[in-house]
N, C-alpha and C positions, 0 to 999 in steps of 0.2 A: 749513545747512538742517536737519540731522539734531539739531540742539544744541535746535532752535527751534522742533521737532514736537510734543513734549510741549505746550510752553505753547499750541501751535496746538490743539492737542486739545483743552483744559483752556480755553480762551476759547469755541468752539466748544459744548462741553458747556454754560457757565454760561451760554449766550444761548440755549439750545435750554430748557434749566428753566427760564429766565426767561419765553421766549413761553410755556412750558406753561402756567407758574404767572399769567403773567395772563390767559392764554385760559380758563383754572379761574375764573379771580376775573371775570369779564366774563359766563360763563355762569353762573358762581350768581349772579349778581346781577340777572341780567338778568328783568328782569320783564314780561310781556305784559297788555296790558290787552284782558282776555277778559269785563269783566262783572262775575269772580268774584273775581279776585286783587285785594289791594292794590298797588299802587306809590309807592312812593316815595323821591323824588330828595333824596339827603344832601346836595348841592352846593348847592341850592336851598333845601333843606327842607320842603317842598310835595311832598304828594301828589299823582300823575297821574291826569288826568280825560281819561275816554273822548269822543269827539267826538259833542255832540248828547246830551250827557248830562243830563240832570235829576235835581233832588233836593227832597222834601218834607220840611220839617222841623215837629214840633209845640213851640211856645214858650210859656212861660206869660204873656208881655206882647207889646203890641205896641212896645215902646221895646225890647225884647232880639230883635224879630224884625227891627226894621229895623238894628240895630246888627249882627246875622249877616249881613244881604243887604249891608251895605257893608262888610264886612269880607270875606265872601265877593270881592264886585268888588272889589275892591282886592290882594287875593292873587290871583285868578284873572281878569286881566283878557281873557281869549280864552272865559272862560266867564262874561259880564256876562249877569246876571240869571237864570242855570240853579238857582238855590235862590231857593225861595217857602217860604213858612212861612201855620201854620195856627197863632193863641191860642187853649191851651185848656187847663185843668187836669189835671193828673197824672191820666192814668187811673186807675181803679177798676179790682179784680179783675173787678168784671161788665163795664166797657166793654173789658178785654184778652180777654174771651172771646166778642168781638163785630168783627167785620172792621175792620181796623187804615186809616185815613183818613190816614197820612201814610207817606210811610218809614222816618224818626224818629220816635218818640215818649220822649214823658216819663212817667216812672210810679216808684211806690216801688218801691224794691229787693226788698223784701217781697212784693210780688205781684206782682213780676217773675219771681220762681222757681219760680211754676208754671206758667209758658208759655213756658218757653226749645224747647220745641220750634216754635213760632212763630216764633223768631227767628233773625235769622243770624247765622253766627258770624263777626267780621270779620275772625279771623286774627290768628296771634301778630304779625305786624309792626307791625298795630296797638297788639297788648296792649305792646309793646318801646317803643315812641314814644310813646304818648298813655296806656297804663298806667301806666308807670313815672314819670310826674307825678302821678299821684293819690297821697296818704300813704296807707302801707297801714293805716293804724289805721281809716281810712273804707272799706276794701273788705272784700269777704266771698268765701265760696265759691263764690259764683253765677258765678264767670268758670272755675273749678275744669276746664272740662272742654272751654272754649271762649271765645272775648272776646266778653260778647253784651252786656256793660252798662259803661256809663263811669258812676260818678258824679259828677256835676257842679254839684251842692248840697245843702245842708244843713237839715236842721230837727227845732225837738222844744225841751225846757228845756234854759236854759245856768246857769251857775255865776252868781247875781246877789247883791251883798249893797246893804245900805240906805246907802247913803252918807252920809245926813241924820242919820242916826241913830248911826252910827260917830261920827260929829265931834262929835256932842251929847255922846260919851260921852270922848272927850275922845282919841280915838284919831288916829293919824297917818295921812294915808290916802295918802303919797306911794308911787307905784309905780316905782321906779327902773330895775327891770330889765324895763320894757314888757309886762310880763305879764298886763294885763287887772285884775291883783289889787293893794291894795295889799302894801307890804311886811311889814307888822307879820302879816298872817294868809294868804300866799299858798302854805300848805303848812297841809298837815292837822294835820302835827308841830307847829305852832306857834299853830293855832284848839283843839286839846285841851290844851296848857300854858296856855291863858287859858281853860279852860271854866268853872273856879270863879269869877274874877274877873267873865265871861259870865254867867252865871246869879245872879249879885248882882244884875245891872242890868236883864237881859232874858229873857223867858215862853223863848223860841225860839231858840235859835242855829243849827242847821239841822234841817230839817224829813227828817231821814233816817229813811225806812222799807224795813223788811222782805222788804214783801210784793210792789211795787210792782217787776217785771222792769228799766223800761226806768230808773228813777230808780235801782235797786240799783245794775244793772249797772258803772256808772264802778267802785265800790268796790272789783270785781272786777279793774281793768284798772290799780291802782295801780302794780302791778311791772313792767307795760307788757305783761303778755297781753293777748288778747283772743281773741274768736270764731273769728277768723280765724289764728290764731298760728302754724298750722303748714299752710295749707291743704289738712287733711286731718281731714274734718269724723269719721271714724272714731276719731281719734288728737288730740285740741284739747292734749293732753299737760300735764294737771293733776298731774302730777307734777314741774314743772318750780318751780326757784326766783323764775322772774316771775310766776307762779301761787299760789305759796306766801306770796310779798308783799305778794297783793292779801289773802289770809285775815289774814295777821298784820295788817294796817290793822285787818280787822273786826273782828279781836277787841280790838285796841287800842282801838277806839271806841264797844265795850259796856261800860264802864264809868263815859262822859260820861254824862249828863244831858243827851240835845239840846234836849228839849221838855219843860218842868217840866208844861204843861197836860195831857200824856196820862201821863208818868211815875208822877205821883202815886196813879193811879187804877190803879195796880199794887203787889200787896204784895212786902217786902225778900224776892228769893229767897232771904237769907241765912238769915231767920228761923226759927226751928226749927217742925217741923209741930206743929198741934195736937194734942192726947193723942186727942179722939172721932176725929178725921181717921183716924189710926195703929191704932185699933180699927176702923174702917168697913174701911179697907183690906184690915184681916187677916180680915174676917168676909167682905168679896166674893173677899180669896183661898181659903178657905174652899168657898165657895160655888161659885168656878169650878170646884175639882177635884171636886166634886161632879158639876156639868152639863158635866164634859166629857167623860164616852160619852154624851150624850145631842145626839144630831141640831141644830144650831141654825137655823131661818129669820128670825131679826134679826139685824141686825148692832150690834155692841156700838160703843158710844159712848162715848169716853172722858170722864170726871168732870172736874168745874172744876178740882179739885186738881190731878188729871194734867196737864191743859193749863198750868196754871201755871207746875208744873214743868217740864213738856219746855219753855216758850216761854220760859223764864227762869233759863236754863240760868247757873252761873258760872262767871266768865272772870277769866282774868290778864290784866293789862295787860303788854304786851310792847313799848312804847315805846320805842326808840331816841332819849335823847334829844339827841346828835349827829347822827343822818342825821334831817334830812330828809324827807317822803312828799310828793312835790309834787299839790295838789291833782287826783283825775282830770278831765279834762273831762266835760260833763253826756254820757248817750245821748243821740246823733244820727239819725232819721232822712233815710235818705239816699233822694235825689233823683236820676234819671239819664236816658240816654239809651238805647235799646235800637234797635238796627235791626230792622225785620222781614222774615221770611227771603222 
């Protein structure tokens, strides 16, 4: 009996940590439906609904409202018919600043972010289960401090090229590896190795501008940053190598020709300045250290020339012609859901 104490001991111990260790795991898990908290059951996979519960949703058709209410009853058959839905278009920043008509609502991400004090937060279990399926390259900061917004579609320009017009030119337009693109030009590395052959045939090979935020933006995201990269809108961390990637595209791509129609109506920045240009110059530098203890009430206006120069700056091509730059996706705006608080 004395040989066979210990191991009594030592059975005794590992069944005492075991009830601890699941009476631990039963109370954290355990969730009440107070209203406020999420629940939900991993065994099922289905969220827990309070008794007598109600939900308004806002949809933008009525073929996606009646698709929720049978989907609804069909996963929640003890709660047949507790979600009604209202059609109606994404709100405006003025109808979000206007008493909210559903629980749900739809609206841009965009003018989502100035009314999250409006909304409620639905809690990280949500963001762990229903977040962690959205690609983050679609989300933004606006959940940074709480889960107030799912989004749950997309809109805005996508990546389109002329199909009719490819094949007139005698181009192969099979897309083998399902990429939306064909093969011959589904990376930006290989539409700038055919830009001269391009520009024999066609005004436009892409309409890429400057100036233009939401069209720039892809350019940006070629190394796979984005806005969102680090979710810490203080720190977006443009010193990072997927940052660095998206610059190298850009400069790689100021030395194509996209649009011969607006190209030309620009002079070679290579060209050397004119002699009167390089005499005006030296007579308004001149002239500034003259008027510069002197008080100014206009403000100076930079000269054609200047502008030419800063807007036409010159660049190296930095081409890899082994890797690769796979085309970015166009900016998307996005579409979502917001509960209100």
């Amino acid at each position: 009996m004395k040989q066979n104490k210990p191991t009594i001991i030592g059975i005794v111990l590992v069944l005492v940590v075991a009830l601890f260790a699941t009476s631990y795991f039963v109370i954290a898990n355990r969730c009440t439906l107070d209203g406020q908290s999420v629940c939900y059951d991993k065994e099922t996979e289905r969220f827990l609904i309070e008794e007598n519960a109600t939900l308004k949703i806002q949809v933008e058709s009525e073929a996606l409202g009646e698709y929720v209410v049978a989907t609804w009853n069909e996963a929640h058959p003890n709660h047949i018919d507790a979600i009604t839905y209202e059609v109606a278009a994404p709100l405006t920043a003025k109808q979000l600043n206007e008493p909210f008509q559903t629980d749900i609502l739809v609206t841009k991400q965009n003018d989502a972010a100035y009314f999250l004090d409006k909304f409620h937060d639905m809690g990280g279990k949500l963001d762990s289960i229903v977040g962690s399926k959205i690609p983050v390259q679609i989300q933004d900061t606006i959940n940074l401090t709480g889960y107030y917004f799912i989004q749950n579609s997309i809109s805005g320009p996508t990546f389109a090229y002329n199909e009719t017009l490819m094949k007139s030119l005698g181009y192969n337009i099979e897309d083998s590896d399902t990429s939306g693109l064909p093969d011959v030009f589904d990376s930006w590395t290989k539409i700038m190795n055919q830009s001269k052959t391009l520009n024999e045939q066609v005004d436009v090979i892409f309409p890429l501008t400057f100036t233009d935020q939401q069209s720039f933006y892809p350019m940006l995201t070629a190394g796979r940053w984005t806005l969102n990269f680090t979710k810490k809108g203080s720190n977006p961390r443009f010193n990072t190598r997927e940052f660095r990637e998206g610059l190298e595209l850009i400069d790689a791509m100021g030395d194509i020709v996209w649009d011969r129609t607006v190209a030309k109506d620009f002079p070679d920045p290579n060209a050397p300045i004119p002699t009167e240009t390089k005499q005006d110059n030296h007579a308004n530098a001149k002239d500034g250290e003259a008027d510069a203890q002197k008080p100014s009430t206009t403000t100076d206006k930079p000269s054609d020339s200047e502008n030419t120069t800063e807007t036409n700056t010159d660049q190296t091509t930095t081409t890899d012609g082994d890797s690769d730059v796979k085309a970015p996706k166009q900016f998307l705006q996005l579409n979502g859901m917001l509960s209100k608080s």
